[in-house]
N, C-alpha and C positions, 0 to 999 in steps of 0.2 A: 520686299526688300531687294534692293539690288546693288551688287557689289559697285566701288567708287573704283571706273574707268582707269583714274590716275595712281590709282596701288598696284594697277598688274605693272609685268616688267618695260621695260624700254621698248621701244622699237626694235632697235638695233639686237637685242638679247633675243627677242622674237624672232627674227630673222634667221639669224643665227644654229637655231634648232632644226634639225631635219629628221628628227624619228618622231615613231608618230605615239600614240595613247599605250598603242598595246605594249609598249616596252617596258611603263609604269608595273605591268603584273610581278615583274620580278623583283617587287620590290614590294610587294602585295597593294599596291594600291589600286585599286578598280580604275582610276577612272571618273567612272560615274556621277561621282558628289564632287560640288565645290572644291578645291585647293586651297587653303590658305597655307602658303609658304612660311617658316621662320628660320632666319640666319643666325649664328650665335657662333661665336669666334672666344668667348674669354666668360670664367666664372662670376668678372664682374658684372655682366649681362643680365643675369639670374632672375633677379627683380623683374624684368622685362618680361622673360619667360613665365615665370607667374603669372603675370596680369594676361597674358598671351591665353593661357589653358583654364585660367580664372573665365575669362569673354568666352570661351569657346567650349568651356560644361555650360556656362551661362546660355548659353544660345541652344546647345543639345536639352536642356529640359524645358526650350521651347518649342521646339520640333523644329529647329532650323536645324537638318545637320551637313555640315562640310568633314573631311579630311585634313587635321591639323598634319602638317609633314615640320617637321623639326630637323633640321638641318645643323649637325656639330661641325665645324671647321676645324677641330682641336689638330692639332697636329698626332700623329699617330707616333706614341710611344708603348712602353709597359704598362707606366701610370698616367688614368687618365680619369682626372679631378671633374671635368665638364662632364664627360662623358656619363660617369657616376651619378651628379649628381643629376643632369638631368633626366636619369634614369628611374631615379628615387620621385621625381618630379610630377612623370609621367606618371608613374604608377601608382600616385595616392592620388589621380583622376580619373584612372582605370576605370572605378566602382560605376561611373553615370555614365564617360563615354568610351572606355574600351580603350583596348592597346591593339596595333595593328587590325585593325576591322574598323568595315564603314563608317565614317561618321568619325572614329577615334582619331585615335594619336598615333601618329609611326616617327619615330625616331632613327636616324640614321645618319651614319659619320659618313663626311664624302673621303675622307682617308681611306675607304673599302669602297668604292666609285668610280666607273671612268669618266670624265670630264661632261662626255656627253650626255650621259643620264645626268649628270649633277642639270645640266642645262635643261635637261629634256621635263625637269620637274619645275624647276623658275621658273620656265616659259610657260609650261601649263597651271600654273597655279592664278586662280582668280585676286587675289591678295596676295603679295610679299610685301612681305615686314623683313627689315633688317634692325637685329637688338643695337646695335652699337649706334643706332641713330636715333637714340633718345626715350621719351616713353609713348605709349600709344598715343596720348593727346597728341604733343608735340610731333609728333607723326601726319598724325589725322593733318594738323592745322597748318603743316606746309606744306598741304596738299592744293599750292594757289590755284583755282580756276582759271584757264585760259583760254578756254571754249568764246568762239566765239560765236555766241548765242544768236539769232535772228529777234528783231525788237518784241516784244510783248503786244499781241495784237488788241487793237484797241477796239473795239464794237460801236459801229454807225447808228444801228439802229436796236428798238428795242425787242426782246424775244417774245413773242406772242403764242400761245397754246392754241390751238386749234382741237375740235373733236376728232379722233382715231377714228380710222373706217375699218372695221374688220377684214379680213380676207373672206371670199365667198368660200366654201369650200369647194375644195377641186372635184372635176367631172373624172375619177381616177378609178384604173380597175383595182380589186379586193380591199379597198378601203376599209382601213382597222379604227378607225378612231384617231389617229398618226397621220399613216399615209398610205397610199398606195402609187400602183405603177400608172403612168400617163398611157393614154387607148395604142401609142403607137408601140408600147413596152421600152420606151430608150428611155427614160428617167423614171427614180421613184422619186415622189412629192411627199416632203411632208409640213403639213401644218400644225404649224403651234401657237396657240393661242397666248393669249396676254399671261405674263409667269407659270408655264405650263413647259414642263422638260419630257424627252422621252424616257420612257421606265428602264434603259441602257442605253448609251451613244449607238450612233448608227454610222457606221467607219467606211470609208472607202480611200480605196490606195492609189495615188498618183503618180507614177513613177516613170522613168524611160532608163538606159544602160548606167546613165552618169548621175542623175538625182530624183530622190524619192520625198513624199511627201505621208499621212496623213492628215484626214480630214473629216470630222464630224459633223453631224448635224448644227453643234453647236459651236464651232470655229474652229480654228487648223489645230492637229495633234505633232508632228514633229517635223524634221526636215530634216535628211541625211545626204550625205554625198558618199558616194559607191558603195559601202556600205551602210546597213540600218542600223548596225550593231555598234558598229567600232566608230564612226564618224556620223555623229548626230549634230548638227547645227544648230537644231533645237531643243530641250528636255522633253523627254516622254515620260508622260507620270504611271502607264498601265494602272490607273486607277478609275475600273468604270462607273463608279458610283459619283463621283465629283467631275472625274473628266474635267480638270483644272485646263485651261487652253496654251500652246508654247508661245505663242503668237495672239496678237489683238488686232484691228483694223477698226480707226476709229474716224467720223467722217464728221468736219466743222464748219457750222455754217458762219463763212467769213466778213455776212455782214452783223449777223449778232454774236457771233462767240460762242452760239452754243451747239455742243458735240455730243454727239450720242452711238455707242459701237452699231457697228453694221452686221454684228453676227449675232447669235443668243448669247452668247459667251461673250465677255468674263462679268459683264453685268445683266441679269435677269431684269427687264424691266416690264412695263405693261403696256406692252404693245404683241402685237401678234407677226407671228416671221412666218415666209413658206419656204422653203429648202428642197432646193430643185440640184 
């Protein structure tokens, strides 16, 4: 699943932002997960926000989790009818996704906000929704496509299967079964066979002053800029058992159409890779 380009904010609202992720903490939002933004200015909206935390337990009992951030515009008085209610709102969704924690719900009046963080959370949120523009659908579906796509490549010729040649195995020192190091010792090799994974990712760090990388045996792990923590360009899942990939690299052959990744990763197929 991947978020729709045309939900995050304008350009120009982008622009406009000059702080950067860590600012979010004081408002406890990591960060880390998804944003979906929602604006809500009047009680009449309420329906909207339903269907809003309705999609978004829906999605958390699928293991999709994001960060709903709720955004009240109420005007700050004594009595505060929004605010209430969508307090009440929040918290009978508590039970599956949580209030203020990962993945949950945070609720917050920008009447207690300075301008800038109100901005500093639109701009970072992967989705904004504004309630007073209608219902999700009608949302979704004036979402016109303007992309302007390059044609649909057509295929000349036809795709033909050939037999796989194996890889010999490599002439390497302490060869495990995997791999070992090449005689001059400046690369380890490792071969893997047709649907065959390493028993843990094999990690190495790419980095210089300004940007850093990961990289597995089985295709790229993340991408940062000056920091690895706070500005990741790509997700890191720290999960060495799947080792999902942040990045694909996929290579088409453009007289027949057909494409197959150039790394093990994200499709295990039956062919055999060496990893140099």
């Amino acid at each position: 699943l991947y978020p729709n380009p045309r939900l995050r904010p304008t350009g120009g609202r982008l622009r406009k932002n000059s702080l950067n992720k860590t600012r979010l903490w004081a408002y406890g939002i990591s960060g880390d997960l998804p944003i979906i933004a929602l604006t809500v200015t009047d009680v009449k909206e309420l329906d909207f926000v339903q269907e809003i935390l309705t999609a978004h337990t829906y999605l958390r009992t699928k293991g999709l989790k994001a960060d709903l951030v709720i955004l009240n515009y109420e005007s700050g008085s004594y009595f505060q009818p929004l605010q209430e209610s969508l307090r009440r709102m929040a918290q009978a969704h508590a039970m599956l996704t949580g209030l203020d924690q990962p993945g949950g719900v945070f609720l917050r009046t920008i009447s207690h906000m300075p301008d800038d963080d109100v901005l500093l959370i639109l701009a970072s949120a992967r989705v904004l929704l504004v309630a007073a523009r209608g219902t999700l659908a009608q949302q979704l579906g004036n979402q016109a496509d303007n992309t302007n796509w390059p044609p649909r490549l057509k295929s000349q010729k036809r795709f033909e299967e050939y037999p796989r040649a194996e890889f010999p195995t490599p002439n390497t020192e302490f060869f495990n079964g995997f791999g070992g190091f090449s005689k001059d010792g400046k690369e380890y090799i490792i071969q893997l066979p047709a649907k065959v994974k390493t028993p843990s990712p094999w990690i190495n760090v790419l980095s210089n002053e300004h940007f850093g990388a990961l990289v597995t045996e089985s295709a790229m792990g993340t991408v940062w800029f000056g920091n690895s923590q706070l500005n990741r360009l790509l997700p890191w899942s720290n999960d060495p058992i799947s080792d999902p990939p942040s990045d694909a690299i996929y290579i088409r052959d453009e007289d027949t159409g057909a494409f197959w990744n150039a790394t093990p990763s994200p499709v295990l197929t039956d062919t055999s890779y060496r990893v140099r």
